[in-house]
Biotite code that builds the C-alpha atoms (Angstrom):
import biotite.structure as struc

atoms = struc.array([
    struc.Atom([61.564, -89.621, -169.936], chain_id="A", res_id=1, res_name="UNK", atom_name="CA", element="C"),
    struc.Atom([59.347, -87.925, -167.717], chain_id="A", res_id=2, res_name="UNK", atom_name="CA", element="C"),
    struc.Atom([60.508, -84.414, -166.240], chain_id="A", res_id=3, res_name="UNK", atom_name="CA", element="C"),
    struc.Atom([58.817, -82.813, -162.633], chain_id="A", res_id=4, res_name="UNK", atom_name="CA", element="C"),
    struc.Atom([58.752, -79.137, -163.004], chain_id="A", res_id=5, res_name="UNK", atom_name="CA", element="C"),
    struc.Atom([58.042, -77.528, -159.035], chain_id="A", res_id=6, res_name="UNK", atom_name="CA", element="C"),
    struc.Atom([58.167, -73.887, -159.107], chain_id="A", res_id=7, res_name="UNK", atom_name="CA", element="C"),
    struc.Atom([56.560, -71.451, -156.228], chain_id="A", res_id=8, res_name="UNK", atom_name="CA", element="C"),
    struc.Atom([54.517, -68.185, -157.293], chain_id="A", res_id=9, res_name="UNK", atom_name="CA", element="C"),
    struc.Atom([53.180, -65.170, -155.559], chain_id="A", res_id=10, res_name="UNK", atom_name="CA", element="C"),
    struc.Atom([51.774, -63.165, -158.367], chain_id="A", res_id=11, res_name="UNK", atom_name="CA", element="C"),
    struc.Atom([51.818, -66.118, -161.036], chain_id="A", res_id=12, res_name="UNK", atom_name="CA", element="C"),
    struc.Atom([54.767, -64.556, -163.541], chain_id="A", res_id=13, res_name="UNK", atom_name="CA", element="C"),
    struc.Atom([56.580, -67.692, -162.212], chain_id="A", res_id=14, res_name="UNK", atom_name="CA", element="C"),
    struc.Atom([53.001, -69.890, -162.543], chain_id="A", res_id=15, res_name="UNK", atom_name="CA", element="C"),
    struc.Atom([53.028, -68.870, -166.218], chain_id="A", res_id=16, res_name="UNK", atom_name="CA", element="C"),
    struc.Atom([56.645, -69.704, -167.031], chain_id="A", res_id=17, res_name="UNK", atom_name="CA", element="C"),
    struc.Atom([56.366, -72.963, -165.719], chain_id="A", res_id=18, res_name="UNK", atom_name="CA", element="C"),
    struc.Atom([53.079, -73.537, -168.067], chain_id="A", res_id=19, res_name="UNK", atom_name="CA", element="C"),
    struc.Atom([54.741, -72.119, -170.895], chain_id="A", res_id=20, res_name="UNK", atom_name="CA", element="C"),
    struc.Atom([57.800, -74.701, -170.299], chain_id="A", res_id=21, res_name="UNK", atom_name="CA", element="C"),
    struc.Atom([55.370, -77.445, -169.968], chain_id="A", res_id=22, res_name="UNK", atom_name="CA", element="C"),
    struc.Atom([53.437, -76.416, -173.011], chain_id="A", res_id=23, res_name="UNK", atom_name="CA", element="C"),
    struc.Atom([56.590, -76.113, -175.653], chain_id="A", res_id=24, res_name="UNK", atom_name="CA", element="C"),
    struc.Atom([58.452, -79.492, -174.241], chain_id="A", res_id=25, res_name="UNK", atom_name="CA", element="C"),
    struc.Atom([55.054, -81.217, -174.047], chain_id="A", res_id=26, res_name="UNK", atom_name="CA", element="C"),
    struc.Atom([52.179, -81.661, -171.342], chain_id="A", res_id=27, res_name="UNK", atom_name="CA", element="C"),
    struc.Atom([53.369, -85.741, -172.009], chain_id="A", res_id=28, res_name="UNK", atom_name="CA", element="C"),
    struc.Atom([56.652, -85.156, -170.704], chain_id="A", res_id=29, res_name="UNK", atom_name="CA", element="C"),
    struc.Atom([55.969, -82.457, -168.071], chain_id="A", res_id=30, res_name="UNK", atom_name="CA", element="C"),
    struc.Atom([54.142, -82.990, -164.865], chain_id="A", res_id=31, res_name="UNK", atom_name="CA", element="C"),
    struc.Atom([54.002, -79.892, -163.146], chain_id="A", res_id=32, res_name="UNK", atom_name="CA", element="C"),
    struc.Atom([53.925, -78.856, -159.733], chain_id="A", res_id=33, res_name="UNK", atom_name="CA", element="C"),
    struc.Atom([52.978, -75.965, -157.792], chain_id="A", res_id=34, res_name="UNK", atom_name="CA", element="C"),
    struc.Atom([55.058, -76.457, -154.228], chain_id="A", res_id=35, res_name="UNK", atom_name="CA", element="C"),
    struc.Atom([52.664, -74.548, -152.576], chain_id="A", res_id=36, res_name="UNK", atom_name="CA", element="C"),
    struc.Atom([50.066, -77.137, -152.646], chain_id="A", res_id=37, res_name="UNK", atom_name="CA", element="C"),
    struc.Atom([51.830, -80.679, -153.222], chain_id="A", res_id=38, res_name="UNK", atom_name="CA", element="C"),
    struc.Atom([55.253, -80.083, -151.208], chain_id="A", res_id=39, res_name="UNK", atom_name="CA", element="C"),
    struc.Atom([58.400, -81.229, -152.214], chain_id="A", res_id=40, res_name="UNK", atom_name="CA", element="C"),
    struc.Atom([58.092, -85.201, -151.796], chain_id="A", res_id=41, res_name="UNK", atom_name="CA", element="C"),
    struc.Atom([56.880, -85.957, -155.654], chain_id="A", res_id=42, res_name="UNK", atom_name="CA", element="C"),
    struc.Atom([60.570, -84.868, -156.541], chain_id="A", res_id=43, res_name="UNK", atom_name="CA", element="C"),
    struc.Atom([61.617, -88.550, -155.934], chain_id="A", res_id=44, res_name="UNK", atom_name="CA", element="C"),
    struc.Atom([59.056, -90.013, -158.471], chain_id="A", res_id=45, res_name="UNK", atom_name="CA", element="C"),
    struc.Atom([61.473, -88.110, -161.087], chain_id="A", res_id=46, res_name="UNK", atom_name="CA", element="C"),
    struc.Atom([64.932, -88.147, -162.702], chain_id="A", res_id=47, res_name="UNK", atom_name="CA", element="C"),
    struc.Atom([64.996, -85.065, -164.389], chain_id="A", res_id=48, res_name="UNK", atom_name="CA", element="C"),
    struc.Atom([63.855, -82.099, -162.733], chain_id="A", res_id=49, res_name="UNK", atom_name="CA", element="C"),
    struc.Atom([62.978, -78.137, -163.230], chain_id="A", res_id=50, res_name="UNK", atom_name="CA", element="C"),
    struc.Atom([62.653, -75.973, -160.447], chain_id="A", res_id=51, res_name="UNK", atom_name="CA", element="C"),
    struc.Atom([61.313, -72.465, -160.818], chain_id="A", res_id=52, res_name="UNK", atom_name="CA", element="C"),
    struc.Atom([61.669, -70.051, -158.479], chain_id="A", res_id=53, res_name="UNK", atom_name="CA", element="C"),
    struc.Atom([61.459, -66.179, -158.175], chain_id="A", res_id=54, res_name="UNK", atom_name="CA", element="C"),
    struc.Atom([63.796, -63.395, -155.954], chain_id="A", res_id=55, res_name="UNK", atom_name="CA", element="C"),
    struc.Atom([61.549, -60.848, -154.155], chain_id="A", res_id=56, res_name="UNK", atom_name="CA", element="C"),
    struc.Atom([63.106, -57.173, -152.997], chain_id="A", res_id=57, res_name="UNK", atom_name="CA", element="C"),
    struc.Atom([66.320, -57.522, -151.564], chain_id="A", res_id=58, res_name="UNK", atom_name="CA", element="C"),
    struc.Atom([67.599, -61.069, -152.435], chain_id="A", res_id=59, res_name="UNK", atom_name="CA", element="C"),
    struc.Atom([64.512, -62.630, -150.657], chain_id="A", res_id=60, res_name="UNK", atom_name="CA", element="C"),
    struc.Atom([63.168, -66.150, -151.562], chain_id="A", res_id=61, res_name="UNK", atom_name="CA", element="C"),
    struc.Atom([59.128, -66.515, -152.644], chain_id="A", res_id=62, res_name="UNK", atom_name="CA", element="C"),
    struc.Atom([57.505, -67.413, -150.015], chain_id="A", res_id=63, res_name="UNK", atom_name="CA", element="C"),
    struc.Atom([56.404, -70.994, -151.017], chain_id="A", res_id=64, res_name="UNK", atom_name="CA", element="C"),
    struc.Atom([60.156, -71.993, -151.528], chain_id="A", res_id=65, res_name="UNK", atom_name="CA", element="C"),
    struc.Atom([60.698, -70.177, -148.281], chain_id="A", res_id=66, res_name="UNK", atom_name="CA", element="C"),
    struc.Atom([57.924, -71.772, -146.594], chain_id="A", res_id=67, res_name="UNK", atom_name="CA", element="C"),
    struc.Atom([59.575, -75.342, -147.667], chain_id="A", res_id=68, res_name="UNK", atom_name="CA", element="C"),
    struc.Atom([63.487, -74.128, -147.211], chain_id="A", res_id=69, res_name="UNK", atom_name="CA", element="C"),
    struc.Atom([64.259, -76.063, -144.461], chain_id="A", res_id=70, res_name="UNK", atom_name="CA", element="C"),
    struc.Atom([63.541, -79.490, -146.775], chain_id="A", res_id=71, res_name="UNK", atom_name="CA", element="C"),
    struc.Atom([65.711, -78.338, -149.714], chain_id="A", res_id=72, res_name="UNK", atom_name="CA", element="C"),
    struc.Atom([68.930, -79.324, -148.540], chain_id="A", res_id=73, res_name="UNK", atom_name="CA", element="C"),
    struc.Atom([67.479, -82.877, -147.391], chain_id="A", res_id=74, res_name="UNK", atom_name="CA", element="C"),
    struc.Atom([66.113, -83.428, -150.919], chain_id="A", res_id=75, res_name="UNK", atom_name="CA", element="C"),
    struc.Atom([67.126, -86.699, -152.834], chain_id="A", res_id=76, res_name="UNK", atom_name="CA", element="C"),
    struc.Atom([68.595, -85.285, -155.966], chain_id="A", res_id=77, res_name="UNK", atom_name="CA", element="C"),
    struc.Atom([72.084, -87.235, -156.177], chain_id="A", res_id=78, res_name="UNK", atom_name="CA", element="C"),
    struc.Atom([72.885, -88.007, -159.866], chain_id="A", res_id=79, res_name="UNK", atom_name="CA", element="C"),
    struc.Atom([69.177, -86.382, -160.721], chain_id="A", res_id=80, res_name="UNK", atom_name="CA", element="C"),
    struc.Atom([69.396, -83.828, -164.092], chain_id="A", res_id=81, res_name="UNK", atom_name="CA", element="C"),
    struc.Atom([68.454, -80.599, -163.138], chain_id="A", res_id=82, res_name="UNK", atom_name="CA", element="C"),
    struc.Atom([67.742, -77.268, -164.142], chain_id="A", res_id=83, res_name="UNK", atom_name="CA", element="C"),
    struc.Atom([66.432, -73.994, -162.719], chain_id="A", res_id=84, res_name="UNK", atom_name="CA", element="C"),
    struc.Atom([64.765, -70.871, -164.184], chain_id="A", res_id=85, res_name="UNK", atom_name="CA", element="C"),
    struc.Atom([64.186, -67.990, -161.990], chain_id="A", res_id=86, res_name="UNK", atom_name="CA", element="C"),
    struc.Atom([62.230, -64.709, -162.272], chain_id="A", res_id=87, res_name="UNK", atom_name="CA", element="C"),
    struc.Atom([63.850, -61.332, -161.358], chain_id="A", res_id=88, res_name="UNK", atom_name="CA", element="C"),
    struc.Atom([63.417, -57.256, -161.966], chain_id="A", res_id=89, res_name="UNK", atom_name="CA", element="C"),
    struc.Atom([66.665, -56.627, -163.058], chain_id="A", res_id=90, res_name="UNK", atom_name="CA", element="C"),
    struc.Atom([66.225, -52.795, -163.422], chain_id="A", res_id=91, res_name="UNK", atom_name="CA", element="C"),
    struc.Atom([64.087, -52.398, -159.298], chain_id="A", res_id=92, res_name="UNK", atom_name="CA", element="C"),
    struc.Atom([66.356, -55.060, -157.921], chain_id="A", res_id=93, res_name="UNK", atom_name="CA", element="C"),
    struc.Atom([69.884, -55.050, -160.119], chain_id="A", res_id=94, res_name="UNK", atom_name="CA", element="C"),
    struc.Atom([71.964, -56.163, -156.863], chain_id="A", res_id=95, res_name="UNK", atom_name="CA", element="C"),
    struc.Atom([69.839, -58.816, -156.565], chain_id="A", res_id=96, res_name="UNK", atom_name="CA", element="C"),
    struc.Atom([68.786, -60.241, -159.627], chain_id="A", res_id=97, res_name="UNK", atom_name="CA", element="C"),
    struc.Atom([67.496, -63.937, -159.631], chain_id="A", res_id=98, res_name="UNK", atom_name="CA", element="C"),
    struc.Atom([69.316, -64.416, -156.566], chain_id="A", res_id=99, res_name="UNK", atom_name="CA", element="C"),
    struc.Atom([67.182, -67.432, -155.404], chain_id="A", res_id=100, res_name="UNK", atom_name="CA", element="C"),
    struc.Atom([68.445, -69.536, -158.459], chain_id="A", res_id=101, res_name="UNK", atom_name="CA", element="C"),
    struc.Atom([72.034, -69.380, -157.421], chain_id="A", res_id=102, res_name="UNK", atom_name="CA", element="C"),
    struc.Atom([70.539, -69.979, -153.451], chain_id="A", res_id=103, res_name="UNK", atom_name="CA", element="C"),
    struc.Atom([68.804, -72.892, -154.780], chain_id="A", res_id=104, res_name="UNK", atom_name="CA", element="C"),
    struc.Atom([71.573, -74.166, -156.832], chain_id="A", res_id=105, res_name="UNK", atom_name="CA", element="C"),
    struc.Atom([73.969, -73.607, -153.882], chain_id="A", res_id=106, res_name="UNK", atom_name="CA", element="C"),
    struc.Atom([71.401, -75.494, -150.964], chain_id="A", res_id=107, res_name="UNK", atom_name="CA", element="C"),
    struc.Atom([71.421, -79.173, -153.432], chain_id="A", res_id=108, res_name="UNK", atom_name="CA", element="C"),
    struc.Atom([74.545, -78.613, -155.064], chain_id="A", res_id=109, res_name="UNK", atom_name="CA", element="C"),
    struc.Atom([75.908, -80.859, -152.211], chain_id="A", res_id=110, res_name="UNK", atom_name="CA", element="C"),
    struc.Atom([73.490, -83.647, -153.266], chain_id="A", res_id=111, res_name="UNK", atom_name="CA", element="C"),
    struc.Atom([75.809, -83.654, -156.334], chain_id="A", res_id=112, res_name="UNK", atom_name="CA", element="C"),
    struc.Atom([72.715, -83.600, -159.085], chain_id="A", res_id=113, res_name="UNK", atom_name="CA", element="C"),
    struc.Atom([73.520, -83.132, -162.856], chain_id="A", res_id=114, res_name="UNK", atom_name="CA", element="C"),
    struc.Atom([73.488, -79.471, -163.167], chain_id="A", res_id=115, res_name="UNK", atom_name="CA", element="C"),
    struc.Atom([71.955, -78.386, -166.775], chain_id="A", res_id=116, res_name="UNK", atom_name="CA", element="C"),
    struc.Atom([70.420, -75.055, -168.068], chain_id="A", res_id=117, res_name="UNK", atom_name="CA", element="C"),
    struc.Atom([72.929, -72.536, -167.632], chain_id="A", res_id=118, res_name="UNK", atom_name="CA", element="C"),
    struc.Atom([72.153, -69.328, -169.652], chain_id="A", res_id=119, res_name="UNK", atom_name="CA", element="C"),
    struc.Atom([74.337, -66.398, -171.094], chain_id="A", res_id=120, res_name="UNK", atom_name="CA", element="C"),
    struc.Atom([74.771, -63.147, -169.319], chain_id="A", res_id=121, res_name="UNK", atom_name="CA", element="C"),
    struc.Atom([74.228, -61.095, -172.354], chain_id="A", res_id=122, res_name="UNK", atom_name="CA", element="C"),
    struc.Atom([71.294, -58.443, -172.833], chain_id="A", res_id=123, res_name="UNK", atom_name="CA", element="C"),
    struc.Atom([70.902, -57.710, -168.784], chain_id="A", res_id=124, res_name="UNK", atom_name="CA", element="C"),
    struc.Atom([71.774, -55.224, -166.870], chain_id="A", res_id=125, res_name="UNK", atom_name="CA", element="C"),
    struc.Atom([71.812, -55.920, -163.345], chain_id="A", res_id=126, res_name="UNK", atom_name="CA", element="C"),
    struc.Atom([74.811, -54.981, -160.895], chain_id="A", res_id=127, res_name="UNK", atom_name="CA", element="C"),
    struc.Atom([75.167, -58.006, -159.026], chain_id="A", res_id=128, res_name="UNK", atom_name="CA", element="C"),
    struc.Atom([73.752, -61.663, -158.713], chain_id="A", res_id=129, res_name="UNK", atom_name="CA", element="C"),
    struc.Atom([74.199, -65.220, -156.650], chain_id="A", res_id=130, res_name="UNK", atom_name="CA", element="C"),
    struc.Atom([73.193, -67.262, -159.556], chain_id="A", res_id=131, res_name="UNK", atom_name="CA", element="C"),
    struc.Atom([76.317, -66.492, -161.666], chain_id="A", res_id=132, res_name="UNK", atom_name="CA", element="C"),
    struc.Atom([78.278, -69.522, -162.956], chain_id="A", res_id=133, res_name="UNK", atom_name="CA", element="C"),
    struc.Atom([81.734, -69.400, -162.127], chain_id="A", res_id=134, res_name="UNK", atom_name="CA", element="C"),
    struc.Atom([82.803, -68.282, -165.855], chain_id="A", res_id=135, res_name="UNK", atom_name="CA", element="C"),
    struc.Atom([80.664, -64.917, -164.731], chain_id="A", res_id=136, res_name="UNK", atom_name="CA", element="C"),
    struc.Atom([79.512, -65.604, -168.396], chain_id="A", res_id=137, res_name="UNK", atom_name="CA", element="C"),
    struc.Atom([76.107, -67.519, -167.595], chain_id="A", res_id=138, res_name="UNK", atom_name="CA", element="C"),
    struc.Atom([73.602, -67.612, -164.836], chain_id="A", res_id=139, res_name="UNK", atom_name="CA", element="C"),
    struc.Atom([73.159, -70.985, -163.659], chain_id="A", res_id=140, res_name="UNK", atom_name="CA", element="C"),
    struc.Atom([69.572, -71.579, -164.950], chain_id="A", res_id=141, res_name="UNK", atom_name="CA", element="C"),
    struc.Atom([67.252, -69.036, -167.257], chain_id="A", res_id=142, res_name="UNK", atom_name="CA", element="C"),
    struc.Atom([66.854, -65.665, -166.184], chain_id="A", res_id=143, res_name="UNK", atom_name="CA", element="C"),
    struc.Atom([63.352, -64.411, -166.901], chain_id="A", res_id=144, res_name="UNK", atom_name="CA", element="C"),
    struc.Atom([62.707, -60.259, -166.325], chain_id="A", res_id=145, res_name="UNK", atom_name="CA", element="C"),
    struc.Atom([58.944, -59.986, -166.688], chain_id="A", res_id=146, res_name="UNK", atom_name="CA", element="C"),
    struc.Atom([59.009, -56.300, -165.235], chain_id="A", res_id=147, res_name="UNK", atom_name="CA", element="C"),
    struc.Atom([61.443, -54.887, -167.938], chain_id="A", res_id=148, res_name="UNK", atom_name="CA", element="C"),
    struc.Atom([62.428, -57.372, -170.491], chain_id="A", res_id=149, res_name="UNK", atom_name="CA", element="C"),
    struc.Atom([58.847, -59.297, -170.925], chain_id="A", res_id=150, res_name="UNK", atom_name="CA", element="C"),
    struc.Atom([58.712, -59.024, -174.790], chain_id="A", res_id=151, res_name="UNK", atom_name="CA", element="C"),
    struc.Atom([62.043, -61.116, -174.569], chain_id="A", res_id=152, res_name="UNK", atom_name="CA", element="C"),
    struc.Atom([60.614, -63.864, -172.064], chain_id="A", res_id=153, res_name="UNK", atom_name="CA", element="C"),
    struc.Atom([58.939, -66.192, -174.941], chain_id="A", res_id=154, res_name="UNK", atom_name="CA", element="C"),
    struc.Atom([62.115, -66.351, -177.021], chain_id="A", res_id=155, res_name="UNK", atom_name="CA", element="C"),
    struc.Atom([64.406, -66.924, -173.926], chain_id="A", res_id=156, res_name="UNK", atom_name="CA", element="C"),
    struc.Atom([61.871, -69.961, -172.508], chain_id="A", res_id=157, res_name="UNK", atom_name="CA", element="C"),
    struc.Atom([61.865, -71.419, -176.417], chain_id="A", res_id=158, res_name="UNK", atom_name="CA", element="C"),
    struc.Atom([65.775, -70.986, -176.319], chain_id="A", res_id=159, res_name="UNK", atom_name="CA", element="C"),
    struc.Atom([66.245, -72.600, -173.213], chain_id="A", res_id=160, res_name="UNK", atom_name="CA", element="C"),
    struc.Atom([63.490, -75.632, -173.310], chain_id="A", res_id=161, res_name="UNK", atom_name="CA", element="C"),
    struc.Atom([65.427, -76.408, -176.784], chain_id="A", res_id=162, res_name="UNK", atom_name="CA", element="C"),
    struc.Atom([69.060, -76.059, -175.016], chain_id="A", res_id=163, res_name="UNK", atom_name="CA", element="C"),
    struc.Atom([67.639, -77.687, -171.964], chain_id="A", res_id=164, res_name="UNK", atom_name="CA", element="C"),
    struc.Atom([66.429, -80.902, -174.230], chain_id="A", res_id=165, res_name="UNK", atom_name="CA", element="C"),
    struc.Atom([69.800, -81.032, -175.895], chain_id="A", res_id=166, res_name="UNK", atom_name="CA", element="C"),
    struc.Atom([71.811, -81.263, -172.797], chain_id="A", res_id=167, res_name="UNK", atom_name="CA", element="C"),
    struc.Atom([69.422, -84.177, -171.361], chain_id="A", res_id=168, res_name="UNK", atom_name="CA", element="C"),
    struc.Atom([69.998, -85.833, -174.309], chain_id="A", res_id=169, res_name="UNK", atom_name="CA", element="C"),
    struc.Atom([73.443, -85.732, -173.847], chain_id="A", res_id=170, res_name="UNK", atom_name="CA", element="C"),
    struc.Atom([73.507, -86.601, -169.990], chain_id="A", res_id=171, res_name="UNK", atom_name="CA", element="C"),
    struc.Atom([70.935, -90.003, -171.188], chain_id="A", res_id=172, res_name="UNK", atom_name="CA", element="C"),
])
């Protein structure tokens, strides 16, 4: 079981996330992939699949994963596992907090992967947000507030890699 993590990073919050998801499910089980240098065309070599991606000012996508957009909906991800984690300033940017997870999610969603990863709601505060599930209870991949929650980030990445590794056991 070998996972592809491809995230995009401007100021390397998201960078970091990804290496701290790669370090707690293992560097043997996690390749990991900044798309900013390799692309997007390793994402076939893999079956399971974590994509981390950031929302900048006003709903905006990071510029790698903008840079790449026009690919995303093209990608191979039918019957693929996947999950998403996203970085957002909940408090600077409420009406758009991790918006670029639920774009993401929305641009492959027709590709008809395995969705996995979703993650509660509870202890934000943000106004309004495209990567809500459609229970309004979850977002549909970790949420990750480095500019006003960071003392909660470790806990919420150990959470979710453990919940994450569950729910491909259960999709295997």
């Amino acid at each position: 079981m070998k996972i592809g993590l491809f995230y995009g990073s401007s100021t390397c919050y998201t960078e970091i996330v990804a290496e701290k998801i790669q370090a707690f499910i293992g560097e043997e089980l996690v390749d990991i992939y900044n798309i900013k240098d390799s692309g997007l065309s390793k994402i076939n070599d893999y079956d399971i699949l974590i994509f981390g991606i950031s929302t900048w000012d006003y709903g905006e996508l990071q510029e790698d994963w903008g840079n790449l957009w026009d690919e995303v909906s093209g990608l191979s991800v039918n019957n693929k596992i996947v999950a998403i984690f996203g970085l957002g300033d909940q408090e600077g940017y409420g009406e758009w907090f991790i918006d670029a997870v639920g774009m993401l999610h929305d641009e492959i969603q027709p590709q008809a992967p395995i969705f996995i990863g979703q993650w509660p709601i509870e202890g934000y505060q943000f106004t309004e947000s495209k990567a809500l599930a459609e229970d309004k209870k979850h977002f549909l991949g970790l949420a990750i507030d480095e500019d006003s929650q960071y003392e909660m980030s470790d806990e919420r990445i150990e959470q979710w890699c453990l919940q994450i590794l569950q729910e491909i056991q259960d999709k295997i």
